[in-house]
ZAPA-912931 format. One record per residue: residue number from 1; z, y, x of N, C-alpha, C in turn. Coordinates in steps of 0.05 Angstrom, whole numbers, plus 32768, in hexadecimal, padded with zeros to 4 digits. Last residue first. Example, Ala and Ser with C-alpha at 12.3 -4.5 7.8 and 13.67 -1.06 7.14 Angstrom:
# residues 2
     n   n_up   n_north   n_east   ca_up   ca_north   ca_east   c_up   c_north   c_east
     2   808E      7FD3     8101    808F       7FEB      8111   809D      8001     8102
     1   809C      7F8E     8108    809C       7FA6      80F6   809C      7FBE     8108
//
This chain:
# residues 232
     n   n_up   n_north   n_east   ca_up   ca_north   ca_east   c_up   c_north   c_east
   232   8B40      8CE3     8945    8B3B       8CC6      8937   8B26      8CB8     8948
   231   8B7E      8CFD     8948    8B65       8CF5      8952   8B5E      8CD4     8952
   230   8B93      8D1D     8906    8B92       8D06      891A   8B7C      8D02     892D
   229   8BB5      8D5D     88F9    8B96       8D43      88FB   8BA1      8D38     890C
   228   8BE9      8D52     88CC    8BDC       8D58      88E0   8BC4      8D51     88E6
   227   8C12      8D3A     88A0    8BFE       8D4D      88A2   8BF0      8D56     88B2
   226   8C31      8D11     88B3    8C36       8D2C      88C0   8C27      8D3C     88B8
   225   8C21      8CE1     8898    8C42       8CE6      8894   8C46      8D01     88AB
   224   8BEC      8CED     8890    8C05       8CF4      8870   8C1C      8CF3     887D
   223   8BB7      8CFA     88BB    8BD3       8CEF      88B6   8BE1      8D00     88A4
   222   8B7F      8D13     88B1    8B94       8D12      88B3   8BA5      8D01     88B1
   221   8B3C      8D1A     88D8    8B51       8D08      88CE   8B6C      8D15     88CF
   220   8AF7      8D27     88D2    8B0E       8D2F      88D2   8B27      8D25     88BF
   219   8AC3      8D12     88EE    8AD1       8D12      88DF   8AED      8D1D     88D8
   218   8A97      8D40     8916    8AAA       8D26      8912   8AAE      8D33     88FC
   217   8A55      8D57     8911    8A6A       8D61      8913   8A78      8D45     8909
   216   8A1F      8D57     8912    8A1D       8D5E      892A   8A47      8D54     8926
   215   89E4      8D53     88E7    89FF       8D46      88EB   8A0B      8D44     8903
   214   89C2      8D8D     88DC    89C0       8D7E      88F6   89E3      8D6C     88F5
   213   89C1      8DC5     88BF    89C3       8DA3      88C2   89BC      8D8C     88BF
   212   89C5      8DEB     88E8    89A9       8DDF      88E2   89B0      8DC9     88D4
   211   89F7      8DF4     88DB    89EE       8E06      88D0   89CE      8DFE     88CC
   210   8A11      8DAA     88DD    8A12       8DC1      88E4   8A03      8DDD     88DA
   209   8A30      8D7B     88B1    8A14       8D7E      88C4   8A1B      8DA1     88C8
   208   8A6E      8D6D     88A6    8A63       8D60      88BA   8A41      8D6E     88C8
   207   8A98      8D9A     8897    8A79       8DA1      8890   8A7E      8D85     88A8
   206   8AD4      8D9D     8894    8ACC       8D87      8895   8AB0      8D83     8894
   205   8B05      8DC4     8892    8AE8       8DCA      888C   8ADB      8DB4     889C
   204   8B44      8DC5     8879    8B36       8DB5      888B   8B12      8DB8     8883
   203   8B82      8DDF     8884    8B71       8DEA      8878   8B5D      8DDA     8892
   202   8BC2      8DD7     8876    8BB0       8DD2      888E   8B9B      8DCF     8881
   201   8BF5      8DFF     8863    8BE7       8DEE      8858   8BD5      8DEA     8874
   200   8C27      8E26     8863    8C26       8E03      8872   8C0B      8DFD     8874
   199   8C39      8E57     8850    8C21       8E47      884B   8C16      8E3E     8865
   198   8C5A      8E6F     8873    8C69       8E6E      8859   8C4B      8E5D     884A
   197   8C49      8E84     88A4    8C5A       8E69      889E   8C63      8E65     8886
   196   8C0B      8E9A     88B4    8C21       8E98      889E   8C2C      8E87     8896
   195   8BDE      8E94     88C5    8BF1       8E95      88DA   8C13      8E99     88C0
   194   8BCB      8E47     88B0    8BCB       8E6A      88B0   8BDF      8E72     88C1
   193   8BA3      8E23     88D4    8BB5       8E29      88C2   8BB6      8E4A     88C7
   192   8B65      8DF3     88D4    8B76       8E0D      88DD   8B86      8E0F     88C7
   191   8B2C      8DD4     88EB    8B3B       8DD7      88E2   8B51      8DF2     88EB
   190   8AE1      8DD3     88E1    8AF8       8DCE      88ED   8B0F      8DC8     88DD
   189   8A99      8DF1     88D1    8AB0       8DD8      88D6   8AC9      8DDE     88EB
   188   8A84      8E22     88D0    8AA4       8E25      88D6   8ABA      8E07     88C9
   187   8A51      8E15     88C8    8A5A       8E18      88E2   8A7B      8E1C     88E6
   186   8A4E      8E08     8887    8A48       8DEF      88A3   8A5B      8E01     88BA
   185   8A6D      8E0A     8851    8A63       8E1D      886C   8A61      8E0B     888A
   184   8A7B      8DE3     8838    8A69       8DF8      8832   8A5D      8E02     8848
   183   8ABE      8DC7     8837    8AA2       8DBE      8849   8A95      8DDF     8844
   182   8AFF      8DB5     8837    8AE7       8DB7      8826   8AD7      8DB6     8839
   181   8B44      8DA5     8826    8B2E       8DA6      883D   8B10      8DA6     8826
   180   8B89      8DBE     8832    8B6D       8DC3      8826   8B61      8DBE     8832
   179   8BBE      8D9A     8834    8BAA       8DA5      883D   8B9D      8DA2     8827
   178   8BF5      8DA8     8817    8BF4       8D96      882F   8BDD      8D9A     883E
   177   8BF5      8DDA     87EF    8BF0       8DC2      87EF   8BF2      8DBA     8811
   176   8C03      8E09     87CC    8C0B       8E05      87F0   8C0A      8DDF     87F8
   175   8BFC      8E2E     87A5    8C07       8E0F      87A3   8C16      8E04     87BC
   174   8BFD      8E63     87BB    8C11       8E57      87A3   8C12      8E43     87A3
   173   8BD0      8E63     87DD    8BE6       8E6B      87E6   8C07      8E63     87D2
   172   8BA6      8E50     87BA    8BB2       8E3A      87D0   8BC9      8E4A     87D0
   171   8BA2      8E75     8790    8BB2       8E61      8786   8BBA      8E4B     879C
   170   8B8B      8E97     87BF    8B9B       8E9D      87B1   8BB0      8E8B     87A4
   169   8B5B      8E7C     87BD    8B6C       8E7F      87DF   8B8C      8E8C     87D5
   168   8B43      8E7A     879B    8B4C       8E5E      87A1   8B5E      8E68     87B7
   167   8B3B      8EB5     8793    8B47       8EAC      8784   8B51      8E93     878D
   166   8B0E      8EB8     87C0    8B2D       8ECB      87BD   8B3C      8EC1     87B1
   165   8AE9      8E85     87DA    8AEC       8E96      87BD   8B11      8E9F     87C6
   164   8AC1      8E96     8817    8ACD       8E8A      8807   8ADC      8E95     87EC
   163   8AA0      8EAB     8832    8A8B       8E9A      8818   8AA2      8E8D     880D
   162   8A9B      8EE6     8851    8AAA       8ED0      8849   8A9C      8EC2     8839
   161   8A7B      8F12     885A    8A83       8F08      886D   8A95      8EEE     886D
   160   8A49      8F24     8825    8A5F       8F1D      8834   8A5F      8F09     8846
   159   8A0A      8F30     8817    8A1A       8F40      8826   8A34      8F38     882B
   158   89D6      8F12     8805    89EA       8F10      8804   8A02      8F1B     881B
   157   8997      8F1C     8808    89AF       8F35      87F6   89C5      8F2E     87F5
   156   899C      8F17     8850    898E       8F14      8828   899C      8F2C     881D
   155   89E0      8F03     8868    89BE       8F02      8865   89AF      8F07     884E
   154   8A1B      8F06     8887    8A03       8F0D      8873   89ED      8F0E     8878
   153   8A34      8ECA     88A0    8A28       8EE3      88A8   8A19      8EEE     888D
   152   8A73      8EB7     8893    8A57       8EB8      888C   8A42      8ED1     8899
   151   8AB5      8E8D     8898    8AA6       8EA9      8899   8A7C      8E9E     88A3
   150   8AD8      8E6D     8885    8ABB       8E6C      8873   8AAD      8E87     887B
   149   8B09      8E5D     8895    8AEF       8E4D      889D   8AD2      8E53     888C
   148   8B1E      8E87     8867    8B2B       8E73      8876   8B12      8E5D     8881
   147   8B12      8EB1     8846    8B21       8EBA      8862   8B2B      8EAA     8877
   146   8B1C      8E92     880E    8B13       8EAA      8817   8B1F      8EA6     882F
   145   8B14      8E46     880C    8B1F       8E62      8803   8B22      8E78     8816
   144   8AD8      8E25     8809    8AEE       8E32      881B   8B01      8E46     880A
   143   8ABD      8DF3     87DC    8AAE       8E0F      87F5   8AD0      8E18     87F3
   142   8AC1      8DC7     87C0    8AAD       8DC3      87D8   8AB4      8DDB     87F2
   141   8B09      8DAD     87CC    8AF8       8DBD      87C6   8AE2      8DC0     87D2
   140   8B44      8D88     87C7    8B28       8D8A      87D2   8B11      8D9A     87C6
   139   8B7C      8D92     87E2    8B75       8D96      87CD   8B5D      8D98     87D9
   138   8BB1      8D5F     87DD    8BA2       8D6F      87E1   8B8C      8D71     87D6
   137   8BEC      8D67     87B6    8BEC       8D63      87D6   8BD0      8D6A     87E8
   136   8C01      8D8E     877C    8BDC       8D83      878C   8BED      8D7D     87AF
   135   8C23      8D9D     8759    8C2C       8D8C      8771   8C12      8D7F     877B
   134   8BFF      8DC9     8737    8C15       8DD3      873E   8C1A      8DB7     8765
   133   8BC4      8DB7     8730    8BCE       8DAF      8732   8BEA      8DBD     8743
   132   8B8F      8DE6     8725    8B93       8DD6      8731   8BB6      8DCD     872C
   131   8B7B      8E14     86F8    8B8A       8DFA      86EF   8B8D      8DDF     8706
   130   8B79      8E3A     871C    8B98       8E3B      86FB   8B98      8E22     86FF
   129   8B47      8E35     8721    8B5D       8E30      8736   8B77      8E32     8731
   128   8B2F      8E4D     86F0    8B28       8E31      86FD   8B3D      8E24     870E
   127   8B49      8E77     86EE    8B4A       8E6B      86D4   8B3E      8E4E     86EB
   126   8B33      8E94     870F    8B4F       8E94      8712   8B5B      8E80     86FD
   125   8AF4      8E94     8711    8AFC       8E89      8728   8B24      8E7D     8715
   124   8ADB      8EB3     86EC    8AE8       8E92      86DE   8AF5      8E7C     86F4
   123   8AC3      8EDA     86F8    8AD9       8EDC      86E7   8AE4      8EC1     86E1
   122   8AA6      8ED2     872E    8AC8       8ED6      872E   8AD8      8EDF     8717
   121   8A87      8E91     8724    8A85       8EAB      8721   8A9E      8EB9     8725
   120   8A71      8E56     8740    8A85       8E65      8740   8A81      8E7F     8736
   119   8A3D      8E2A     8747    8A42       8E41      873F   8A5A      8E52     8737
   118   8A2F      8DF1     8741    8A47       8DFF      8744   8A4D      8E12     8747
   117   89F3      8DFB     8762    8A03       8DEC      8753   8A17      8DF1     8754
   116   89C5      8E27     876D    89D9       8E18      8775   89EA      8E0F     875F
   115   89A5      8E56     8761    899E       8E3E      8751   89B0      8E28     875D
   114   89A4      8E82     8783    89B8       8E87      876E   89B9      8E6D     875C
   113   89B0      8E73     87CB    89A6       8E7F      87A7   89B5      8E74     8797
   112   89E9      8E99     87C7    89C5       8E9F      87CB   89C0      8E84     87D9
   111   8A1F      8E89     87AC    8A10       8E84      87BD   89F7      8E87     87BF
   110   8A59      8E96     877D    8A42       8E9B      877F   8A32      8E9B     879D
   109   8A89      8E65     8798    8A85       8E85      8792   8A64      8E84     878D
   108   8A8C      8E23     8785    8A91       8E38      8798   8A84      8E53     878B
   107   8AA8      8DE2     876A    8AA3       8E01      876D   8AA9      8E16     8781
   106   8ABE      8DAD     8770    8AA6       8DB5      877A   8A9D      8DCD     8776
   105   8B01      8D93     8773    8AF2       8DAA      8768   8AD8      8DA5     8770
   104   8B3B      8D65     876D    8B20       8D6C      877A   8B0D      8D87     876B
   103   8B78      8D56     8786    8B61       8D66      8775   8B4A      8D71     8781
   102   8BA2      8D20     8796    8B89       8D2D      879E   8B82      8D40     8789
   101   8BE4      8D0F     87AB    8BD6       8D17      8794   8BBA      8D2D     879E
   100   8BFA      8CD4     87C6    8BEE       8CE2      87CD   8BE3      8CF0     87AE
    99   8C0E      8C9D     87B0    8C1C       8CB4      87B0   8C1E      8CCF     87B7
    98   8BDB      8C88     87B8    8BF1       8C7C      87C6   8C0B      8C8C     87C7
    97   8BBF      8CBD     878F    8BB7       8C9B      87A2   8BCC      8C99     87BD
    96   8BB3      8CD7     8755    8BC8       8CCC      8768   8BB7      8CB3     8773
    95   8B82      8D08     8743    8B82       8CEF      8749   8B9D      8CE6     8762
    94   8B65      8D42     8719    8B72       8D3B      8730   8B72      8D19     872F
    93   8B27      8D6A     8714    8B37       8D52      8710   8B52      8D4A     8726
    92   8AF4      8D8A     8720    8B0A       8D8F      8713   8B22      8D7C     870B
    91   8AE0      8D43     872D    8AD2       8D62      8727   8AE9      8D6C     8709
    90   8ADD      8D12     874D    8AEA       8D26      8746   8AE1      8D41     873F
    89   8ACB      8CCF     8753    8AC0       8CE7      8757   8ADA      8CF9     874A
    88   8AE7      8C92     877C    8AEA       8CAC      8764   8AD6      8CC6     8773
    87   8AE3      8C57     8790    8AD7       8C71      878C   8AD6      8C80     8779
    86   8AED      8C1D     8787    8AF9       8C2F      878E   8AEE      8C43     87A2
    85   8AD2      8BF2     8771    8AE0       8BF3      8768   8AF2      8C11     8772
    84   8A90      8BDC     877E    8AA2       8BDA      8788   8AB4      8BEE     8779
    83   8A5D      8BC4     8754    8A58       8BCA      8775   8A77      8BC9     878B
    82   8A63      8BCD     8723    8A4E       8BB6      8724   8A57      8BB0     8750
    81   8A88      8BF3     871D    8A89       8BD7      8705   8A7A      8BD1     8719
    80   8A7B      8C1D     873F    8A9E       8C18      8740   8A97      8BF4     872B
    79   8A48      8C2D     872E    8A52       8C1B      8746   8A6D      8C13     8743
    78   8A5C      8C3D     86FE    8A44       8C31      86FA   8A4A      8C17     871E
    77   8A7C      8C6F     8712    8A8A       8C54      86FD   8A73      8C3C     86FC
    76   8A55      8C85     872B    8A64       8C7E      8736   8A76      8C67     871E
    75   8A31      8C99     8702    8A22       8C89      8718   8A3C      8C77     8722
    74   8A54      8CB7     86DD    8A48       8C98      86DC   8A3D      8C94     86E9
    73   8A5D      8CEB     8704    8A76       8CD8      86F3   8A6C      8CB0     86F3
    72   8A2D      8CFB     8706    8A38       8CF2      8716   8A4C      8CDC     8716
    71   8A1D      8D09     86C6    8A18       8CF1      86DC   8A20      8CE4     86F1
    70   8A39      8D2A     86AC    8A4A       8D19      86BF   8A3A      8D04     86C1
    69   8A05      8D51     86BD    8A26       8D59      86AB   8A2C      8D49     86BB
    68   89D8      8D60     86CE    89D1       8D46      86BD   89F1      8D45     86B0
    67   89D1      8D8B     86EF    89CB       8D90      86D5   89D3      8D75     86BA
    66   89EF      8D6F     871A    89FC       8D75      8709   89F3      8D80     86F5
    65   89BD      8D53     8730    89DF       8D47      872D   89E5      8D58     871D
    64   89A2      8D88     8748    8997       8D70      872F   89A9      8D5D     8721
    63   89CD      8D92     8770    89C6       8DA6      8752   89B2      8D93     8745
    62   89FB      8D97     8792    89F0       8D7B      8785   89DF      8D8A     876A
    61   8A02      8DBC     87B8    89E0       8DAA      87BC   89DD      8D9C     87A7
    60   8A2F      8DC5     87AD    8A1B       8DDB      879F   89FE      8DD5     87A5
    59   8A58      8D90     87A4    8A4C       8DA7      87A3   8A32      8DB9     879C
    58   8A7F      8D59     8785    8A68       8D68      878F   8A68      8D84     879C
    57   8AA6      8D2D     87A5    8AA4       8D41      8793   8A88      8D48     879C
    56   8ACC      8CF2     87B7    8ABA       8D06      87B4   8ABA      8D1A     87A1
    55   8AFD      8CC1     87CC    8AFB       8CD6      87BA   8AE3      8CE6     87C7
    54   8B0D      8C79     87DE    8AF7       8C90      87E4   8AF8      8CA6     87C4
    53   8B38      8C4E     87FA    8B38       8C5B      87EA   8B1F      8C77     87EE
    52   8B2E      8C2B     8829    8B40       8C1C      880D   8B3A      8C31     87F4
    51   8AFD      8C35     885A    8B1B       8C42      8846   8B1E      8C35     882E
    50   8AC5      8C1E     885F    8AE1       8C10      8866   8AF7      8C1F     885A
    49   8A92      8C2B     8833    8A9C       8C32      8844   8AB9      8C28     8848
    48   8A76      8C24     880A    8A77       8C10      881B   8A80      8C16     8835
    47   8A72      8C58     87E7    8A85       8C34      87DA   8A8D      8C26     87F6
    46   8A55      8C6E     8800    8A6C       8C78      8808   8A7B      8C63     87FD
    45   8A23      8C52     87FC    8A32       8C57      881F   8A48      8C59     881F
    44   8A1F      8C5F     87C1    8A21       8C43      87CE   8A26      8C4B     87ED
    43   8A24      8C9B     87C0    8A35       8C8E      87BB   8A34      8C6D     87BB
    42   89F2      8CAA     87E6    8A06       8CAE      87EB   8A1B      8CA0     87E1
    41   89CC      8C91     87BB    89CB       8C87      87D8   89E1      8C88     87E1
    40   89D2      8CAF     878D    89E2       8C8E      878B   89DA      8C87     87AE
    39   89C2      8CE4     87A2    89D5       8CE0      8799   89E7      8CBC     8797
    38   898B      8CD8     87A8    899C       8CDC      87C3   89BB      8CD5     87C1
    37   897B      8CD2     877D    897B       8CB7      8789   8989      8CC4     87A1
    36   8981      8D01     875E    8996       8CDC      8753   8993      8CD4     8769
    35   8990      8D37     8787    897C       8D1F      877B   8991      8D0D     8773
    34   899E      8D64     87A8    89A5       8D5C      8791   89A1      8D46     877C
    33   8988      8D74     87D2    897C       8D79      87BF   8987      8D74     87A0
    32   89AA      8D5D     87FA    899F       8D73      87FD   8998      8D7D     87E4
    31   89EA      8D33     87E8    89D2       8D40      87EC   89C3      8D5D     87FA
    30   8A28      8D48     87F4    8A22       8D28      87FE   89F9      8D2F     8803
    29   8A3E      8D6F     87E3    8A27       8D7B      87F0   8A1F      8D5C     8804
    28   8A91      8D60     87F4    8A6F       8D74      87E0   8A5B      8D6C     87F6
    27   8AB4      8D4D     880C    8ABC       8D65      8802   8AA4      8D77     87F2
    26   8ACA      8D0F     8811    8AB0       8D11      8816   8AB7      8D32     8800
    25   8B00      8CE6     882D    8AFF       8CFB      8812   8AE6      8D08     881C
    24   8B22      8CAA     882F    8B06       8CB3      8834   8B00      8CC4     881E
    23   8B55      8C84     883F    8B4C       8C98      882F   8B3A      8C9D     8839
    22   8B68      8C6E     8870    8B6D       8C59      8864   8B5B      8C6D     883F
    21   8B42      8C65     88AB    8B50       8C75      8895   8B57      8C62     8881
    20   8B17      8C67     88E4    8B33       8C54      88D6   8B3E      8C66     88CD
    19   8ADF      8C8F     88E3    8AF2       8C83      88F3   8B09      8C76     88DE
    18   8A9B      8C83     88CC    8AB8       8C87      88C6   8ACB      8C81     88CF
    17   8A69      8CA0     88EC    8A78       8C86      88F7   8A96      8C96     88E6
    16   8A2C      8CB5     88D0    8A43       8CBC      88D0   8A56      8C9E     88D9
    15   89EE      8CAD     88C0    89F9       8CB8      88E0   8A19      8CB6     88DF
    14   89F9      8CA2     8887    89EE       8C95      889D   89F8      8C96     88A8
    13   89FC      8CDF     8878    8A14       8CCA      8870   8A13      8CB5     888A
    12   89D0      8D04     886F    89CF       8CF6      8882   89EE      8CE5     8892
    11   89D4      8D1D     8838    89BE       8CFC      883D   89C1      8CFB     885B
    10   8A00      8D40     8846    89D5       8D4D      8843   89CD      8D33     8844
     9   8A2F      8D48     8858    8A23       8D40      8860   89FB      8D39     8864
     8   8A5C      8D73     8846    8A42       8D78      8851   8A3B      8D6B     885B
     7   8A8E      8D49     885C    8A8A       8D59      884D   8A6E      8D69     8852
     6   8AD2      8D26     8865    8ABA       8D27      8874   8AA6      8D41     8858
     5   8B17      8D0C     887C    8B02       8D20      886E   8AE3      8D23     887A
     4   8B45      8CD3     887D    8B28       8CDF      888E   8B1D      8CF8     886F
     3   8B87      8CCF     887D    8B6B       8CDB      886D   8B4F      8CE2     887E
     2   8BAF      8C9D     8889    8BA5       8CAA      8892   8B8C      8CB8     8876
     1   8BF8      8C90     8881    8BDD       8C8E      8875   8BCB      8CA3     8881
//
């Protein structure tokens, strides 16, 4: 079974050619602004997209989205009845699909500015990431765990070199899921493992638009029966 990941896409979904998957996991930040209407744009493209099976989540663009609670939630059951049948949103949630087990998050660390959606603070990081899933195969989050595809230049008053949270990088090292893949940080699309064989996991930063973004970046595919990327 294959997994295409994709992620930061900003309304420009469009531009995007989904190579043959049989899963389609979209990792946050589908909008710029956050709008209903960007919002159901994105999730009618993403219904009508060829994988048997599509999981999303938000991020820290979706901030009009998520003042509204679980709008998101009903836009998508709203299409799932009238439009097509298979698309889950996930927030904080987990979901079995083909014996594959997903959890999804949309929280990241505090980000200038400060009016972002999802909002992570680090007293409620270890308590959030407690409750992922002991047997999670993988695990989708918008923004990175510390030290892993998320280095940042400082700017402003925001002074670190990471944007990713300590604590998620923490409970990865304990669960040791199959992969982690998220988005946030446009320029350190890719992928990578650690040099530590005792955490397997293949850690996938899937930002499709780049630091201008500018949708510049592929999709990124794995194969389940090796965990590996696939060239897709």
């Amino acid at each position: 079974m294959r997994i295409c990941f994709i992620s930061d896409t900003h309304t420009w979904h469009g531009n995007i050619v989904i190579p043959q998957a049989d899963i389609l996991v979209h990792c946050g930040d589908n909008t710029i602004y956050g709008e209903i209407w960007e919002m159901k744009n994105f999730i009618e493209w993403f219904g009508n997209q060829k994988p048997k099976h599509k999981i999303f989540i938000n991020g820290n663009h979706e901030v009009m989205v998520a003042k509204l609670g679980n709008y998101t939630k009903q836009m998508v059951n709203d299409f799932n009845k009238y439009n097509f049948t298979n698309v889950c949103y996930l927030e904080d949630e987990a979901i079995e699909i083909e014996g594959v087990k997903f959890y999804g998050s949309p929280w990241t660390p505090e980000f200038f500015p400060e009016n972002w959606a999802y909002q992570l603070y680090p007293d409620k990081a270890e308590l959030l990431w407690g409750a992922i899933p002991e047997e999670t195969d993988v695990l989708i989050t918008h923004g990175p765990p510390c030290g892993v595809l998320d280095a940042v230049r400082p700017f402003g008053r925001y002074d670190r070199t990471n944007a990713g949270c300590p604590e998620l990088m923490k409970r990865v090292k304990e669960l040791k899921p199959k992969v982690h893949a998220f988005g946030h940080i446009h320029h350190e699309y890719g992928y990578r493992k650690l040099a530590n064989p005792a955490v397997p996991t293949l850690f996938v930063n899937a930002a499709i638009c780049n630091a201008n973004y500018n949708p510049v970046n592929k999709p990124i595919v794995v194969d389940t029966d090796t965990w590996e990327i696939v060239d897709a």
